[in-house]
N, C-alpha and C positions, 0 to 999 in steps of 0.2 A: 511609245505606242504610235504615235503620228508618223515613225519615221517608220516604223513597219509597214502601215494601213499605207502611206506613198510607193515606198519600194513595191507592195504587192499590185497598187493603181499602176504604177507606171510598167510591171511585167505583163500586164493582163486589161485584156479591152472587156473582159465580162465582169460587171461588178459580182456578177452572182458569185463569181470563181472567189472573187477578192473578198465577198463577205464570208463563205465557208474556212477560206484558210486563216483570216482573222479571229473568227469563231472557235476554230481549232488548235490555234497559237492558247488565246486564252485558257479554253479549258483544260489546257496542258501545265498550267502556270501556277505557281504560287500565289496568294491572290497579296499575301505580305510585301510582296517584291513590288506590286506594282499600283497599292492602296494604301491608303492613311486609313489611320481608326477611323471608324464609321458607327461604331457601337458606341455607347453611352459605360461610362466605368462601373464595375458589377456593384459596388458602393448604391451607385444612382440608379442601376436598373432596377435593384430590388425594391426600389418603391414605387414602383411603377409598374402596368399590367400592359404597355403597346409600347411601341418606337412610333415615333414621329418620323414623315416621310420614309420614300420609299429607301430600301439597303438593297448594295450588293454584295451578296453573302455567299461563299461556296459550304458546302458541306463537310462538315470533318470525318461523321462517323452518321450510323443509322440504325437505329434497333427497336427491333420488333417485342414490344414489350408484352402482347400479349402470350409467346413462346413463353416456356416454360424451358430450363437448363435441360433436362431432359429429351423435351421434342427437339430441341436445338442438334444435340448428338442423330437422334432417331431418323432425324430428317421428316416427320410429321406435318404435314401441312393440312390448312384450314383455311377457309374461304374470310377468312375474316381478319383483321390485321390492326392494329392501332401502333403505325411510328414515333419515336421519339426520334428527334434527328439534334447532330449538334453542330451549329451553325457558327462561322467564325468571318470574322471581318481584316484575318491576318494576324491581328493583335489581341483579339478577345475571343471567347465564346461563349456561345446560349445556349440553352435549351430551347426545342421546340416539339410542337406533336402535330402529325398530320391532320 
């Protein structure tokens, strides 16, 4: 990752440019490829209700559990929404809710 964020410093005199396409590299990426476990093993998470310090986590999947299978097809929409998202560290994943 350092030898990216150089190559892009030494093509470009605008950091702005260097911070977008770094930003962009990332979200394009595997977050496996370029992390170590960050999660705590599903064993140890379950007795627990937080994580300690902050994670960097990409998103796997997202669902609107308020839908109904149904509206889902209809395409129905409603002002109102509760996510359940499933969040991974590469190696593991969580649950979570907006």
């Amino acid at each position: 990752m350092k030898g990216m964020i150089l190559i892009h410093s030494a093509l470009s005199d605008d950091t702005r440019t260097v911070v977008i396409s770094v930003e962009t590299e990332l979200t394009n990426m595997d977050l496996k490829s370029i992390s170590a476990r960050s999660l705590p093993y599903p064993h140890t998470l379950r007795k627990s209700s937080h994580l300690l310090s902050p994670k960097v986590l990409q998103i796997a999947w997202v669902r609107d559990v308020t839908k109904f299978r149904v509206e889902v097809f209809t395409r129905n929409t409603s002002s109102r929404r509760l996510l359940k998202l499933g969040l991974t560290d590469g190696h593991s994943e969580v649950a979570a809710v907006e």
